[in-house]
C-alpha positions as CSV (number, residue, x, y, z in Angstrom):
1,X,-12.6,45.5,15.2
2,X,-10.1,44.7,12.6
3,X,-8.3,42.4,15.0
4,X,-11.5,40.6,15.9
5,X,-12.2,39.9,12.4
6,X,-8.5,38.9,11.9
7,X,-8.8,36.3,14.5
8,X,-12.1,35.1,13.7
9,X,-10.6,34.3,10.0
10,X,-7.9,32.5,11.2
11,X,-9.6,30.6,13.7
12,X,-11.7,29.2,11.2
13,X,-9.5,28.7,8.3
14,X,-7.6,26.5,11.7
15,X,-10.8,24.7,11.8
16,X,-11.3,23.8,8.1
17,X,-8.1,22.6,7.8
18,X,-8.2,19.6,10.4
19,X,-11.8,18.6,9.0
20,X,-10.1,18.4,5.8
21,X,-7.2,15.9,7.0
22,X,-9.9,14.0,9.2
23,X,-11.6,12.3,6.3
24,X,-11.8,8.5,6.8
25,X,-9.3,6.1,5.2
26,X,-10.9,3.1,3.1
27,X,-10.3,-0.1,4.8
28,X,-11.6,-3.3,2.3
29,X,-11.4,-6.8,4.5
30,X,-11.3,-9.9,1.9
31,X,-11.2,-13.3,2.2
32,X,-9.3,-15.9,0.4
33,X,-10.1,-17.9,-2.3
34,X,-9.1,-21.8,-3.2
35,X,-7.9,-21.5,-7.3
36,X,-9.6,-24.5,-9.3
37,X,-8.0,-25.9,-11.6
38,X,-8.3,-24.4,-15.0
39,X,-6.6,-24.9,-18.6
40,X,-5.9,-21.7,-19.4
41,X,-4.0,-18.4,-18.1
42,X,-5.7,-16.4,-14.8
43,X,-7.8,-13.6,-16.7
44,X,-6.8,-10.9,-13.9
45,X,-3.1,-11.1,-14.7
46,X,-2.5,-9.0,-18.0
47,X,1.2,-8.2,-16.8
48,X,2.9,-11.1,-14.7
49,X,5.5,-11.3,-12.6
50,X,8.9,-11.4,-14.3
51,X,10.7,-15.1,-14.2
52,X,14.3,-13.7,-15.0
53,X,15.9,-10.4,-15.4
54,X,16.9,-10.8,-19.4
55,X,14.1,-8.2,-20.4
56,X,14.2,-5.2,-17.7
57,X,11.8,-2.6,-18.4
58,X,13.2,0.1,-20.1
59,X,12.7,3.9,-18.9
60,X,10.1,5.6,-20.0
61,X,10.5,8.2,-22.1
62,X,8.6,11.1,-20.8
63,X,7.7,12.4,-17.6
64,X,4.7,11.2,-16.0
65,X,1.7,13.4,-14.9
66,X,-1.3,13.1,-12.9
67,X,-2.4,11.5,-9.6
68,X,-1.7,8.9,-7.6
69,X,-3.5,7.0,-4.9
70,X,-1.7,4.6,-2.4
71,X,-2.7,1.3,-2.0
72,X,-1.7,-0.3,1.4
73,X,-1.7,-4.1,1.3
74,X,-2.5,-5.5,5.0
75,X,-1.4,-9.2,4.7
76,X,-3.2,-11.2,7.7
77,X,-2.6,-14.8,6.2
78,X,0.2,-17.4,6.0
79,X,0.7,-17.3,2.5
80,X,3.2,-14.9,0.3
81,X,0.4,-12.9,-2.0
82,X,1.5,-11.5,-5.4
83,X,-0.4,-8.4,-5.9
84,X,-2.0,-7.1,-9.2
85,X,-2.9,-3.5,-9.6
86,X,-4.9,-3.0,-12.9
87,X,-4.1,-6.9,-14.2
88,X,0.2,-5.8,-14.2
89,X,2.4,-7.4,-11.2
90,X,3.6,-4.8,-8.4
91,X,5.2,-7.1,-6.0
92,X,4.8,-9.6,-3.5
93,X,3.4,-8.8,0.4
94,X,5.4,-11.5,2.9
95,X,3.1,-14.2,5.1
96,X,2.0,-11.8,7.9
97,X,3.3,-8.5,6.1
98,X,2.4,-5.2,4.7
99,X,3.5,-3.3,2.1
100,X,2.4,-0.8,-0.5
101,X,2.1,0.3,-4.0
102,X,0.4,2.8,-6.0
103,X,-2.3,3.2,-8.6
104,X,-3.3,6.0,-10.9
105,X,-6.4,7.7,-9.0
106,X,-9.8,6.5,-9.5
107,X,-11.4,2.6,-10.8
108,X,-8.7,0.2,-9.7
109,X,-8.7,-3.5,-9.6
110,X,-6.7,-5.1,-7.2
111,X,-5.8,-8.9,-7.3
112,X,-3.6,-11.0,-5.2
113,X,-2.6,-15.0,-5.9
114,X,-0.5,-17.0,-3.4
115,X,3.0,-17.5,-4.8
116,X,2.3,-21.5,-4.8
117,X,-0.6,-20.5,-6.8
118,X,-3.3,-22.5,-4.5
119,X,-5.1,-19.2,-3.1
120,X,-6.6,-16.4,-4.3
121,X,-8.3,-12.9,-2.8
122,X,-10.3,-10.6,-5.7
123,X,-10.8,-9.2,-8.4
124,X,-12.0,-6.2,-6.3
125,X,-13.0,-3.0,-7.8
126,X,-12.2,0.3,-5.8
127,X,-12.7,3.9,-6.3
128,X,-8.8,4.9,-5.2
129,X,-8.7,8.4,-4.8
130,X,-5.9,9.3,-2.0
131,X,-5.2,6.4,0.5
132,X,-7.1,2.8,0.6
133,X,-6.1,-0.5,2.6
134,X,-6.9,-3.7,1.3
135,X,-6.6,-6.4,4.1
136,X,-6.4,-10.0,3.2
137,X,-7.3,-12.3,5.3
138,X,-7.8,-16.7,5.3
């Protein structure tokens, strides 16, 4: 009897753990954007790309805690995209590439611009938790 319970348990703690790694995956599709012509600086980009190495970052300090949530960039256009998590640059997906970066878990804006400036795809707003896929597309 012990046995039969023994097995039982592990059969379903078996079960529960691939329904667990089987949740879906968030896939976002979005279409580009022409930019207009404005005066002023884009309003999604708080942090832009760097335009020479004279100020590196410096190291932060202390350790960082808490979660993380990757954010796959599926490129399906022509164009070079810089991407934008949270309004600060974190790097640039080739014409026809992928890539990835990451965002602390939960509300994140993602933004992309060409690098010649003349296309654009968001601001989208996602709920990243463990894995999303944002797939940009003409």
């Amino acid at each position: 009897m012990k046995k039969l319970v023994l097995i039982v348990l592990a059969i379903f703690i078996v079960a529960s753990v691939s329904q667990l790694s089987a949740q879906e995956k968030k896939v976002i599709e979005q279409k580009a954007a022409k930019v207009e012509k404005s005066r002023g600086e884009d309003p999604n980009i708080t942090n832009p790309r760097p335009t020479s190495d004279d100020n590196p970052v410096p190291k932060p300090n202390e350790a960082t805690r808490g979660s993380y949530c990757k954010v796959i960039i599926d490129n399906w256009t022509g164009y070079a995209i810089d991407i934008y998590v949270d309004g600060s640059y974190a790097g640039t997906v080739g014409a026809w590439g992928n890539g990835y970066t990451w965002a602390i878990e939960g509300k994140t804006k993602l933004y992309g611009v060409s690098t010649g400036g003349s296309m654009y795809w968001g601001p989208t707003y996602v709920d990243c938790y463990s894995e999303y896929t944002w797939k940009l597309v003409n």
